[in-house]
N, C-alpha and C positions, 0 to 999 in steps of 0.2 A: 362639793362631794368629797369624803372623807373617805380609805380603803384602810384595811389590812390586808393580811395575806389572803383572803378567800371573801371576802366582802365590801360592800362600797354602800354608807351612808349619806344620806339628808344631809345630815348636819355635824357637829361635836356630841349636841346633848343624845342624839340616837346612838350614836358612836357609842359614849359613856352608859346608856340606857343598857344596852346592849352586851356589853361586857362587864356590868355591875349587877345585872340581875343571877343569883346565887351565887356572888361574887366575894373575893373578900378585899376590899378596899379601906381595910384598917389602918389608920396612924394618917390617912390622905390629906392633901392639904385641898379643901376643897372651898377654902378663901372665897365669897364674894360668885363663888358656880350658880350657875344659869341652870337649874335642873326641873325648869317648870315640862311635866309632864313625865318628869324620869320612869321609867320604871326601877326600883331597886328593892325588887320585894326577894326575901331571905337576904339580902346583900349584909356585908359585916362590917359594919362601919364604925368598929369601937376606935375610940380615940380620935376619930378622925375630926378633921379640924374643917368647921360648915361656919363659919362666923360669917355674917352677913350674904349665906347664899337664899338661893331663891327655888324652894321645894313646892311651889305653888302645882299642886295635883299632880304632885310625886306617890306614886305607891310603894306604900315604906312597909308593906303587910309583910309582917315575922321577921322584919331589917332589924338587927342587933344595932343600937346607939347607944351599948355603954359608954358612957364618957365623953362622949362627944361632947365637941364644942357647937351649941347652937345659939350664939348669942347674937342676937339682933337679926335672926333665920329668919326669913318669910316662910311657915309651917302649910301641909298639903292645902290647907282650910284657905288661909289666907293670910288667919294671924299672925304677929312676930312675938316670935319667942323671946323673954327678957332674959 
């Protein structure tokens, strides 16, 4: 179980889910993140660095990925990103 100030999560990825959704988590280093399920819809994730994470039925609907790094990403589908 995970807390902040006024809340207590499952897990990290609800945690992240949670605090990412209309979020802006630009420039993140999100290396290798386990975000199967994420919600991060309108979240801003330009520049952020996803290299080898895991968006497996992450909702990314209206998520800004300019620039991102998604190189060798597991994608919402299942695909990896080259």
């Amino acid at each position: 179980m995970i807390s902040d100030k006024s809340t207590e999560y499952d897990s990290p990825e609800e945690s992240f889910s949670m605090h990412a959704r209309q979020s802006s988590v630009s420039r993140a280093d999100l290396t290798r993140a386990d975000l199967v399920n994420a919600n991060l819809t309108n979240a801003n994730l330009t520049n952020a660095n996803l290299r080898n994470a895991n968006l497996t039925n992450a909702n990314l609907r209206n998520a800004n990925l300019t620039n991102a790094n998604l190189t060798n990403a597991t994608m919402p589908d299942g695909t990896k990103h080259l």
